[in-house]
C-alpha positions in Angstrom: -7.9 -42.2 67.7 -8.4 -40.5 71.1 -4.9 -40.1 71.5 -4.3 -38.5 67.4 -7.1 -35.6 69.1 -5.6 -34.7 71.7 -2.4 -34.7 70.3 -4.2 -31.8 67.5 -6.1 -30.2 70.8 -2.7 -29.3 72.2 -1.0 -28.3 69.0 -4.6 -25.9 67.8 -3.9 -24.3 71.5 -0.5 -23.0 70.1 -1.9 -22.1 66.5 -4.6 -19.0 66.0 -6.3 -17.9 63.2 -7.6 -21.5 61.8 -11.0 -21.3 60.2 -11.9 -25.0 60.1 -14.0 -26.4 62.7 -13.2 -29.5 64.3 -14.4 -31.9 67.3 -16.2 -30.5 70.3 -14.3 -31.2 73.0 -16.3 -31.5 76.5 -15.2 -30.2 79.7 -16.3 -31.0 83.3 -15.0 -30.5 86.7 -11.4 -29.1 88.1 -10.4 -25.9 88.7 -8.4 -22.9 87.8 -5.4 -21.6 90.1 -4.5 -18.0 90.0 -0.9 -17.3 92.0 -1.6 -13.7 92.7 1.2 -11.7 91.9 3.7 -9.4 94.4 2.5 -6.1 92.5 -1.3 -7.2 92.7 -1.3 -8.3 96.6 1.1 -4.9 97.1 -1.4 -2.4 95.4 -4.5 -3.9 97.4 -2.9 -3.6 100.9 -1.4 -0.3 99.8 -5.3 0.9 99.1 -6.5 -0.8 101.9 -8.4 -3.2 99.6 -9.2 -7.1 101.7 -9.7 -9.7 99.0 -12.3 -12.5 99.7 -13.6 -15.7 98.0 -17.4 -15.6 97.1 -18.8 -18.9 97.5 -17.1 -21.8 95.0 -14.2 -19.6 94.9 -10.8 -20.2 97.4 -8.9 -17.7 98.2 -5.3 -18.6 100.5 -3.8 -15.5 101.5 -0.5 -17.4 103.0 0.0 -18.9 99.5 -1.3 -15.6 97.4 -3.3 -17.5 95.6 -7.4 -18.2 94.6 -8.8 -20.5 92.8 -12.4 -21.2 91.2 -14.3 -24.5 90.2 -15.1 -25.5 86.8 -18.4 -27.3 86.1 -18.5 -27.3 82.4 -16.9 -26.0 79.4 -16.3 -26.7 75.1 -13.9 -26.3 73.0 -13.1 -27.0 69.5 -10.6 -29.6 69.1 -8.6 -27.8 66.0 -9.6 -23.9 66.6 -9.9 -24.1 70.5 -12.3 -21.6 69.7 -14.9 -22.3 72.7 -15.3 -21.4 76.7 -14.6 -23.0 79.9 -17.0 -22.1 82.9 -16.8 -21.2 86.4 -18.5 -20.9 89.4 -17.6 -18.6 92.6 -15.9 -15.1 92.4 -13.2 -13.0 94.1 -14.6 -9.5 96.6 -12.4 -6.0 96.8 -13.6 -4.7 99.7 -13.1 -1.3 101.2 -15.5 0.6 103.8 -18.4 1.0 102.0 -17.7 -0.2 99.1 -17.9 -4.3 97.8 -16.8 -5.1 94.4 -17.9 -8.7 93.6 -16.3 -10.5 90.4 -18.1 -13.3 89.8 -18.6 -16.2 87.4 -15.9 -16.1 85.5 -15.6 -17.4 81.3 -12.5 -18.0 80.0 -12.8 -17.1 76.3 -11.1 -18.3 73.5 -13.0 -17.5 70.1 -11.2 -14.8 69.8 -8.2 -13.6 71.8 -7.7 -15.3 75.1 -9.7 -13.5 77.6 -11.2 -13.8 81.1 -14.9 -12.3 81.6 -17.1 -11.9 84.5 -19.7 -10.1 85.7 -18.7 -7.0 88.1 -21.3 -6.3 91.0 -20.7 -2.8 93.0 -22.4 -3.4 96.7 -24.5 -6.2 95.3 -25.8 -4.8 92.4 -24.8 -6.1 88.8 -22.9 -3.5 86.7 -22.5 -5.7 83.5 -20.0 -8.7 82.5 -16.9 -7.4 81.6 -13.2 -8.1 80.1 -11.3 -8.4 83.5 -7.6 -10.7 82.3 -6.2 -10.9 79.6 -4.4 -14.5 79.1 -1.2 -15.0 77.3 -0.1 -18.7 77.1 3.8 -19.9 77.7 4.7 -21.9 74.9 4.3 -25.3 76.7 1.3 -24.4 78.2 -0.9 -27.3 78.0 -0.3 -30.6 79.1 -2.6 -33.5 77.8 -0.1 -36.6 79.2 -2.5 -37.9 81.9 -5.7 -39.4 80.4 -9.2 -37.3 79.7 -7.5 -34.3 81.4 -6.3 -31.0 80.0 -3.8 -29.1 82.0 -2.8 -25.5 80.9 -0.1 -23.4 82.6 1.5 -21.3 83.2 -0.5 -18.4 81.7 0.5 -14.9 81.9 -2.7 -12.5 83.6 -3.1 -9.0 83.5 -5.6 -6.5 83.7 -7.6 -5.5 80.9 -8.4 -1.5 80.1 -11.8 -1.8 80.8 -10.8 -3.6 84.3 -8.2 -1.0 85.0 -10.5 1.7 84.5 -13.8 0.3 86.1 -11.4 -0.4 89.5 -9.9 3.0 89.2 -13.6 4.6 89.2 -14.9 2.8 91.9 -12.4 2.8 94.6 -11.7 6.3 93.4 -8.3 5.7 92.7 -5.2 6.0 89.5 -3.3 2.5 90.6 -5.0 0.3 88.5 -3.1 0.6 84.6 -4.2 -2.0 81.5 -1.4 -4.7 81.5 -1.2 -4.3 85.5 0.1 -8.0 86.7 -2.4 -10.2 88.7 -0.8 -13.1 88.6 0.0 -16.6 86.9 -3.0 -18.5 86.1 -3.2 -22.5 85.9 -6.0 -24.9 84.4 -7.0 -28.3 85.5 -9.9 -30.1 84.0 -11.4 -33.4 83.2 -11.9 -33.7 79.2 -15.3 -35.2 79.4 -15.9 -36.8 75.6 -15.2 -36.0 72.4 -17.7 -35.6 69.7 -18.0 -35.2 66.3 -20.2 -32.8 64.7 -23.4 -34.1 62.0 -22.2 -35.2 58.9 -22.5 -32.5 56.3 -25.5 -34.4 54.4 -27.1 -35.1 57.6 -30.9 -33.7 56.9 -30.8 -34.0 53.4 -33.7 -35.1 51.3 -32.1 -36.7 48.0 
């Protein structure tokens, strides 16, 4: 049985647009992996910008690459409409100026996004689209068992991103669709539950 759900887990990934809800698929520990891309790590030393990892987060400049914990996370087994959590963040740092991404969501209820709140010198703007996420056709992987691997996945800067960066480093290098880099996911599928029966509560 476990198998025949994960085996519809991995084929709902490639499917959107379903409106029937399935299984709640639980999601605990791992991590995702971003390799940064040559046009990302290019436009930060051009502008003088240092990347750093804020707490959970890993950042390993030799490798151009970060990556960020995942403590919890749901999905639907049949929509993947759900989220998958993480702790930590990436800094842009210039004189003066500290731009903290932090807690990151990825988001799949509707198109395949990356959230997370932006902080300017330590102070919270607002949580905001920063990645948007396109999936390679084999992107997920559910082979080894209770875990869910997805990569590679395509992620690039969102207009909102592009636009927020631009402002605050006072700068026109940041464009929507700029490359960041190829994005990988590697987490422990914690249970699988069923929701209430439909007559669950009834009186009759």
């Amino acid at each position: 049985m476990k198998n025949m759900i994960l085996s519809a887990f991995l084929s709902a990934l490639l499917i959107s647009g379903s409106v029937f809800a399935g299984p709640t698929a639980y999601l605990k520990g791992g991590k995702t992996t971003v390799v940064l891309s040559e046009e990302f790590v290019g436009a930060l030393g051009a502008l003088g910008v240092t990347p750093s990892a804020i707490k959970n987060g890993k950042l390993n400049l030799k490798k151009g690459e970060v990556s960020f914990r995942i403590p919890a996370g749901a999905v639907d087994v049949e929509t993947l409409a759900g989220d998958i959590f993480h702790t930590g963040g990436l800094g842009l740092g210039v004189p003066g100026i500290q731009v903290s991404l932090l807690n990151f969501i990825i988001s799949t209820t509707e198109v395949p996004v990356l959230t997370g709140l932006a902080a300017v010198n330590g102070d919270v703007v607002a949580r905001i689209p920063l990645f948007n996420l396109t999936l390679a056709p084999d992107a997920v992987d559910t082979s080894k068992r209770n875990k869910l691997m997805v990569g590679p996945v395509d992620v690039t800067l969102t207009a909102v991103a592009a636009e927020t960066l631009n402002e605050v480093f006072d700068v026109d290098a940041f464009t929507p669709d700029f490359p960041i880099g190829t994005a990988y996911v590697s987490t422990r599928i914690k249970n699988v539950l069923d929701g209430p029966d439909d007559d669950e509560g009834d009186d009759d």
